[in-house]
Biopython code that builds the backbone (N, CA, C, O; Angstrom):
import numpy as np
from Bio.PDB.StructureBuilder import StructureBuilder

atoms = [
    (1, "UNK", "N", (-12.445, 19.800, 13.397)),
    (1, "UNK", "CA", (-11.867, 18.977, 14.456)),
    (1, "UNK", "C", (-12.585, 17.651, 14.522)),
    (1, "UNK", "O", (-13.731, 17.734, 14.078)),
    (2, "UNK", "N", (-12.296, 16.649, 14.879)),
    (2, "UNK", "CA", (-12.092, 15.369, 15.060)),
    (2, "UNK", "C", (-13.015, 15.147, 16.021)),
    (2, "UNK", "O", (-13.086, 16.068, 16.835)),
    (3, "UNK", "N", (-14.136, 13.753, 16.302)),
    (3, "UNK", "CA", (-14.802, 14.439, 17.549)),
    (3, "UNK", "C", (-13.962, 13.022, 18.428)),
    (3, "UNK", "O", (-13.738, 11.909, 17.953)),
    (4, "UNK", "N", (-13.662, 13.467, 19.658)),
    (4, "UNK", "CA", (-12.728, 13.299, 20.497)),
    (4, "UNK", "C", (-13.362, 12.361, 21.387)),
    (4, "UNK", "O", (-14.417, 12.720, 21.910)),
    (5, "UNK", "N", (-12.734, 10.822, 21.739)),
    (5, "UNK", "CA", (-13.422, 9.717, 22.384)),
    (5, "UNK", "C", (-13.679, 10.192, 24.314)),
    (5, "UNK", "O", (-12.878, 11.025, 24.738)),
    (6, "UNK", "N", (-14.180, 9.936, 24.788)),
    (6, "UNK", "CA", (-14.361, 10.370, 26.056)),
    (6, "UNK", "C", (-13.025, 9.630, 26.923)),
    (6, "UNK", "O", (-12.402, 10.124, 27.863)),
    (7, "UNK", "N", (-12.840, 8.423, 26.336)),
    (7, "UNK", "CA", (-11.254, 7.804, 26.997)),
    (7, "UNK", "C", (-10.228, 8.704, 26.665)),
    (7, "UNK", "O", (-9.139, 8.741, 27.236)),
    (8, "UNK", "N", (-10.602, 9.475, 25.681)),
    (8, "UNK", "CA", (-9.243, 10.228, 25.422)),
    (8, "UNK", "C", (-8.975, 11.576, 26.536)),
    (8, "UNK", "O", (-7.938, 11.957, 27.079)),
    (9, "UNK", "N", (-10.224, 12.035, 26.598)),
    (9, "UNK", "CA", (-10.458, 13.123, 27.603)),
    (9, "UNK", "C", (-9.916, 14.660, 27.367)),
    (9, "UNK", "O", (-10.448, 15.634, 27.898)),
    (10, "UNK", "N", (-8.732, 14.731, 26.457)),
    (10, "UNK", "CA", (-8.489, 16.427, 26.419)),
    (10, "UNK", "C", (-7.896, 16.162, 24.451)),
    (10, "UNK", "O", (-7.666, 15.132, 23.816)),
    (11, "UNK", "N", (-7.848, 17.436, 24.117)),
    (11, "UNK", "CA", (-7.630, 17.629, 22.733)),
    (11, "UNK", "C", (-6.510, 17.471, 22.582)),
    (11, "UNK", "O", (-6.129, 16.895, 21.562)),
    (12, "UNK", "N", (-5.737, 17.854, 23.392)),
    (12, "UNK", "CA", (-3.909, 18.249, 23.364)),
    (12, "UNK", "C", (-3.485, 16.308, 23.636)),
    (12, "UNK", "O", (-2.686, 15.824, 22.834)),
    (13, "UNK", "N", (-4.016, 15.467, 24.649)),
    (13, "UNK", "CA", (-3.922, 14.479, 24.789)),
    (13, "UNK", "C", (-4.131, 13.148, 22.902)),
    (13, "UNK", "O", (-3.554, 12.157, 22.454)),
    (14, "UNK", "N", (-5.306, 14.063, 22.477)),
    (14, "UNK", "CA", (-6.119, 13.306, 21.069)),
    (14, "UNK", "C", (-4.798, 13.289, 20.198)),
    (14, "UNK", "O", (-4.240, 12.274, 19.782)),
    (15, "UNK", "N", (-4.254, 15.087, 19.923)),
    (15, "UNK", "CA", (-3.471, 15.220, 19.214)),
    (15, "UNK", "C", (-1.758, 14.846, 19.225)),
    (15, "UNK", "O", (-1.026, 15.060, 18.258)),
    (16, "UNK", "N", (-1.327, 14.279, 20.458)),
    (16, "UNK", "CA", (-0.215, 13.619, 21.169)),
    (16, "UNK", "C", (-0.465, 12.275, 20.497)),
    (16, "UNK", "O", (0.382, 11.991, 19.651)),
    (17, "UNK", "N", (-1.343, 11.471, 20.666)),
    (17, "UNK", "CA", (-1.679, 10.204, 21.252)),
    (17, "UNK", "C", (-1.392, 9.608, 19.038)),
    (17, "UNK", "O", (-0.728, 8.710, 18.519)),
    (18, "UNK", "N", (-2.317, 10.719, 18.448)),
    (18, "UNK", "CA", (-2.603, 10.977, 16.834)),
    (18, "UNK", "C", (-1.611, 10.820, 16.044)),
    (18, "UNK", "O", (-1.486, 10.233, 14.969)),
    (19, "UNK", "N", (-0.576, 11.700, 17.015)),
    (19, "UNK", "CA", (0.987, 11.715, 16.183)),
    (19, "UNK", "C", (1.540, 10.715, 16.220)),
    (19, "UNK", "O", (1.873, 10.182, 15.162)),
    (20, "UNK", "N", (1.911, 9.943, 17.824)),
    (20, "UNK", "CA", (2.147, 9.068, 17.578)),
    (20, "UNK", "C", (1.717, 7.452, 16.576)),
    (20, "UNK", "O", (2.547, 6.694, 16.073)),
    (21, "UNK", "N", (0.351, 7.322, 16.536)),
    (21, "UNK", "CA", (-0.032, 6.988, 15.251)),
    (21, "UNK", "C", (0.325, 6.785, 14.435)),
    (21, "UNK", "O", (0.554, 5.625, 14.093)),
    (22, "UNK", "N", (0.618, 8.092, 13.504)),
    (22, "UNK", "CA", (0.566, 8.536, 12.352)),
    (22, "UNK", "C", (2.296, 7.747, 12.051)),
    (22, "UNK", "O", (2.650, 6.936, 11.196)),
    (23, "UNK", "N", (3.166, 8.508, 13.315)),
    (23, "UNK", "CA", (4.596, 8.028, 12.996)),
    (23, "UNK", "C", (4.396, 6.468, 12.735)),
    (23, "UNK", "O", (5.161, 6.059, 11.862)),
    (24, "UNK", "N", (3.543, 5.482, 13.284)),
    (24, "UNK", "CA", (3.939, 4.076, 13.432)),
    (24, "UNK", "C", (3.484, 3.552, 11.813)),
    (24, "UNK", "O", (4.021, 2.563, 11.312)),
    (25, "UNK", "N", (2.404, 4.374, 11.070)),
    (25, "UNK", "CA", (1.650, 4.204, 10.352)),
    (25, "UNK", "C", (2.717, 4.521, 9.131)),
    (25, "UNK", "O", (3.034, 3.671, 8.300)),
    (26, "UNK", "N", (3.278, 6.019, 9.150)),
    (26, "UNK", "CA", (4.638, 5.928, 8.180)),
    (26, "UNK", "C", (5.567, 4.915, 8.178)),
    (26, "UNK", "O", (5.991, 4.518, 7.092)),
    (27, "UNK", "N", (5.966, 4.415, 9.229)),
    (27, "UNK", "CA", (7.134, 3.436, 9.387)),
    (27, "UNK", "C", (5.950, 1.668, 8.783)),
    (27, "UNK", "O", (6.062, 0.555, 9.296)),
    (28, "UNK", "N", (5.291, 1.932, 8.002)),
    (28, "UNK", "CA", (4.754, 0.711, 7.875)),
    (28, "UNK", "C", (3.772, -0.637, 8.329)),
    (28, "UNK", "O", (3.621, -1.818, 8.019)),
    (29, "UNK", "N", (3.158, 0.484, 9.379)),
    (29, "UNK", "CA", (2.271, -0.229, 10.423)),
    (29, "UNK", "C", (0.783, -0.128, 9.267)),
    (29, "UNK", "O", (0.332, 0.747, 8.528)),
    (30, "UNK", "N", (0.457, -1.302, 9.567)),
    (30, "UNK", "CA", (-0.757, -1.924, 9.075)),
    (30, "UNK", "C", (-2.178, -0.440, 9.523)),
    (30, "UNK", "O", (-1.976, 0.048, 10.635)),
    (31, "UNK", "N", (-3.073, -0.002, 8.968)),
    (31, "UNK", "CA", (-3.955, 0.834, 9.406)),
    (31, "UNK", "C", (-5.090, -0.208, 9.746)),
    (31, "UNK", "O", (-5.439, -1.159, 9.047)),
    (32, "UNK", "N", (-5.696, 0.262, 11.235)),
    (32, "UNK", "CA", (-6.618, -0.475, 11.299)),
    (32, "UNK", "C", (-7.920, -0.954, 10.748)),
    (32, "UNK", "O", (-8.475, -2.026, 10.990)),
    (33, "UNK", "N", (-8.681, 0.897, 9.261)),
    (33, "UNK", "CA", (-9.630, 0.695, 8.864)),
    (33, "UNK", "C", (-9.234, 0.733, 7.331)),
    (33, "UNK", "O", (-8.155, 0.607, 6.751)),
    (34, "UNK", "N", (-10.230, 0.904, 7.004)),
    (34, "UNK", "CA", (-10.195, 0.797, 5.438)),
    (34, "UNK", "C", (-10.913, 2.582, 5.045)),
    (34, "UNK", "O", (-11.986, 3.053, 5.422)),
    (35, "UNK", "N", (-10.055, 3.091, 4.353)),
    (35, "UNK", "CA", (-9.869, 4.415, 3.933)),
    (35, "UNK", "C", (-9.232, 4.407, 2.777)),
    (35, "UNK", "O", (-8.215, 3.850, 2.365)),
    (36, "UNK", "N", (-10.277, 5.366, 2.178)),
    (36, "UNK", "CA", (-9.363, 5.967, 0.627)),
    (36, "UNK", "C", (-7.905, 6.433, 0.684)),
    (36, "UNK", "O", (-6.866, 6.160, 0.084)),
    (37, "UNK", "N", (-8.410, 7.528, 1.993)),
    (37, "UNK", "CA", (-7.395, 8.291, 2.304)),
    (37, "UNK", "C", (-5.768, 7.359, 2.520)),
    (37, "UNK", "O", (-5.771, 6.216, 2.978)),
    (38, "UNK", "N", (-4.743, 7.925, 2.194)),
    (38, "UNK", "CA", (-3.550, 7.379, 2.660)),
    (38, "UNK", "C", (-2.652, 8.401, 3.167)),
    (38, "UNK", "O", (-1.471, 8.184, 2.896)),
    (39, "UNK", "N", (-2.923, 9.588, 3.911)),
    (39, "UNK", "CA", (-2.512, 10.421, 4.443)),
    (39, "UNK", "C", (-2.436, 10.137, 6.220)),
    (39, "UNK", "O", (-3.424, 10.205, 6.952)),
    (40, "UNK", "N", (-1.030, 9.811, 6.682)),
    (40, "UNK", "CA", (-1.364, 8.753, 8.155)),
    (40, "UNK", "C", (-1.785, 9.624, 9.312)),
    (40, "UNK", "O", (-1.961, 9.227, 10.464)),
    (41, "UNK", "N", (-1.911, 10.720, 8.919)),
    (41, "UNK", "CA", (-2.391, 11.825, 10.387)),
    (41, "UNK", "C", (-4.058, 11.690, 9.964)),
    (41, "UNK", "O", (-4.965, 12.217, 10.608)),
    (42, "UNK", "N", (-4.215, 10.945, 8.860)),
    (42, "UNK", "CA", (-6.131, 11.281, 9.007)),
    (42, "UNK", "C", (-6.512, 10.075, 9.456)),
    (42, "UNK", "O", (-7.320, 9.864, 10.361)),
    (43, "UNK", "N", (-5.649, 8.913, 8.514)),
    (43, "UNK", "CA", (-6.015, 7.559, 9.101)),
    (43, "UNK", "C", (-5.933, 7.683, 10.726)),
    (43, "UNK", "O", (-6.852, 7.313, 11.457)),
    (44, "UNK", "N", (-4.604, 8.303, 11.236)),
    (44, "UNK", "CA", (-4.336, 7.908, 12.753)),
    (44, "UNK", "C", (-5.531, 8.866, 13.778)),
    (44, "UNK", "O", (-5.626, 8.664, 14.988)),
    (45, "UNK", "N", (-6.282, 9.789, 13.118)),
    (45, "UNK", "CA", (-7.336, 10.426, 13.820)),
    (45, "UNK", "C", (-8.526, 9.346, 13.186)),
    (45, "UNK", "O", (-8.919, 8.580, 14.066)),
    (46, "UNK", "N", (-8.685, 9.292, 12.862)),
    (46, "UNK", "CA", (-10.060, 8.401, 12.085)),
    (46, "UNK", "C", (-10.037, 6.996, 12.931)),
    (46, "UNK", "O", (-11.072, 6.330, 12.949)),
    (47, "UNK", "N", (-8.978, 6.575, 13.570)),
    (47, "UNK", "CA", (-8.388, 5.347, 14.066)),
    (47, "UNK", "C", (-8.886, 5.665, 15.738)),
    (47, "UNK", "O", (-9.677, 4.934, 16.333)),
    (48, "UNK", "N", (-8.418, 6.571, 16.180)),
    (48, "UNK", "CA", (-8.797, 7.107, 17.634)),
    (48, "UNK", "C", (-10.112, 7.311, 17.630)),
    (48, "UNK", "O", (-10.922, 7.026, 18.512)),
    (49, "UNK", "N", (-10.273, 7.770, 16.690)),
    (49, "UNK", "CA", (-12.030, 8.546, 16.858)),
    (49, "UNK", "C", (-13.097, 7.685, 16.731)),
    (49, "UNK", "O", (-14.175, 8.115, 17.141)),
    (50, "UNK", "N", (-13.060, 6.357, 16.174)),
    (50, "UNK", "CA", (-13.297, 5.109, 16.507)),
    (50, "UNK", "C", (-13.212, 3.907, 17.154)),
    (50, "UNK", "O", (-13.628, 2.765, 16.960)),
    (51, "UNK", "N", (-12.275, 4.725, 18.337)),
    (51, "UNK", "CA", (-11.701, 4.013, 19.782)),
    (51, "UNK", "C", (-11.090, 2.760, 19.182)),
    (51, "UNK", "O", (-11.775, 1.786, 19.494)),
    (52, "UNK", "N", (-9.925, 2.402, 18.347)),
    (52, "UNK", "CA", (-9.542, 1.518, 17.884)),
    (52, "UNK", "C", (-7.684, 1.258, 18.272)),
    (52, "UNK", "O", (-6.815, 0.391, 18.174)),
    (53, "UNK", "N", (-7.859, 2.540, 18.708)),
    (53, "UNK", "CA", (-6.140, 2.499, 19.363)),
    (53, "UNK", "C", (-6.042, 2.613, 20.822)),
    (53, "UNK", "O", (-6.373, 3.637, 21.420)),
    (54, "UNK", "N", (-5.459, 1.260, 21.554)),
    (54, "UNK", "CA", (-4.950, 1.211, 22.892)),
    (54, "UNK", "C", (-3.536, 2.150, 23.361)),
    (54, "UNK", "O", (-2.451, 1.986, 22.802)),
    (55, "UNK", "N", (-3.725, 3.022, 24.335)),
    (55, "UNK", "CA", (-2.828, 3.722, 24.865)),
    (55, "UNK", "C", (-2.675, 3.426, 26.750)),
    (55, "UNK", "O", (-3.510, 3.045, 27.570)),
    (56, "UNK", "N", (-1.266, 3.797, 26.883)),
    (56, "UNK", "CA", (-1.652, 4.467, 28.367)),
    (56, "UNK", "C", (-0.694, 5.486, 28.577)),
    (56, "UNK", "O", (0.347, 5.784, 27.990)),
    (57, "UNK", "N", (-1.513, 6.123, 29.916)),
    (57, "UNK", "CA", (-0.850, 7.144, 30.474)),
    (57, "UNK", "C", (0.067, 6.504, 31.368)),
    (57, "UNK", "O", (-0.281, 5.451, 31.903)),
    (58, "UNK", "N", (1.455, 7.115, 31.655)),
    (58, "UNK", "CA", (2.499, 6.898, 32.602)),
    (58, "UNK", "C", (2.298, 7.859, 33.427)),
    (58, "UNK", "O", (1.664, 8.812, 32.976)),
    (59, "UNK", "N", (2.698, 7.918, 34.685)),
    (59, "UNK", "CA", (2.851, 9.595, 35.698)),
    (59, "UNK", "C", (3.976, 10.020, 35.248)),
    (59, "UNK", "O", (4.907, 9.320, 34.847)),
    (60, "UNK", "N", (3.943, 10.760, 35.281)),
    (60, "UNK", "CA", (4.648, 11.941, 35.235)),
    (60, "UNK", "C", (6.232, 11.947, 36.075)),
    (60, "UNK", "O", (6.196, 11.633, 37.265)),
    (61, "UNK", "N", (7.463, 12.265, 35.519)),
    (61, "UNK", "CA", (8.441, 11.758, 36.030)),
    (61, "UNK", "C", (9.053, 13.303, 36.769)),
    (61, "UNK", "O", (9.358, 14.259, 36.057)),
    (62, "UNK", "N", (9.136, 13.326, 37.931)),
    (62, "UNK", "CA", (9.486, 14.633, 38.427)),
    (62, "UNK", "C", (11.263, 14.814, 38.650)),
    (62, "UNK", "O", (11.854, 14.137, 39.491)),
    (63, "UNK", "N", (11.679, 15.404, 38.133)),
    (63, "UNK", "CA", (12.844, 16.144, 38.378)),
    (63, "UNK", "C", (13.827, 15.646, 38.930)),
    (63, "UNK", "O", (13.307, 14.543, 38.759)),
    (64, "UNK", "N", (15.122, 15.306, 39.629)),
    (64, "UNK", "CA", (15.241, 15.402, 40.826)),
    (64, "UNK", "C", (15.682, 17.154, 41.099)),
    (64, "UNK", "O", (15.664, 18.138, 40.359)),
    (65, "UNK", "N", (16.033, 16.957, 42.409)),
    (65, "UNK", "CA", (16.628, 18.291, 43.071)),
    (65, "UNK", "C", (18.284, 18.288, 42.898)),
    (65, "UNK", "O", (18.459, 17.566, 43.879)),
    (66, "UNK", "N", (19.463, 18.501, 42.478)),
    (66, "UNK", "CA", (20.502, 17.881, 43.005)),
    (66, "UNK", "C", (21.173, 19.332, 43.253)),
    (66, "UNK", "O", (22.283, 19.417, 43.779)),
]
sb = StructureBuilder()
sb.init_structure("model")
sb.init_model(0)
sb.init_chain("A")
sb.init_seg("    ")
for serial, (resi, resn, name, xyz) in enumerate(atoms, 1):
    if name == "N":
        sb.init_residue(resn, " ", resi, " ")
    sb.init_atom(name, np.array(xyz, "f"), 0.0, 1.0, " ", f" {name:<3s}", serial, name[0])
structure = sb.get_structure()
């Protein structure tokens, strides 16, 4: 496992945040470091785990009742 930035705060959050990444990184997005690797789920953890990717959290959208 990956060791996990304290901004990130939970694993399930690391591995959400990772994927998305990885997708932007297939579609042709520039990687931020320099890696042998070209596999975009390692770059896009290697990228977090070096606090190099800006995110945010939204709340949470509740339901309605109808």
């Amino acid at each position: 496992m990956q060791k996990i930035p304290e901004s990130i705060g939970s694993k399930y959050r690391f591995i959400i945040i990772a994927a998305e990444r990885a997708k932007q990184l297939q579609n042709n997005a520039k990687p931020k470091i320099k890696t042998r690797s070209t596999k975009p789920a390692h770059i896009a953890m290697k990228e977090l785990e070096q606090d190099l990717i800006s995110f945010e959290m939204t709340p949470a959208i509740e339901p309605s009742q109808n």
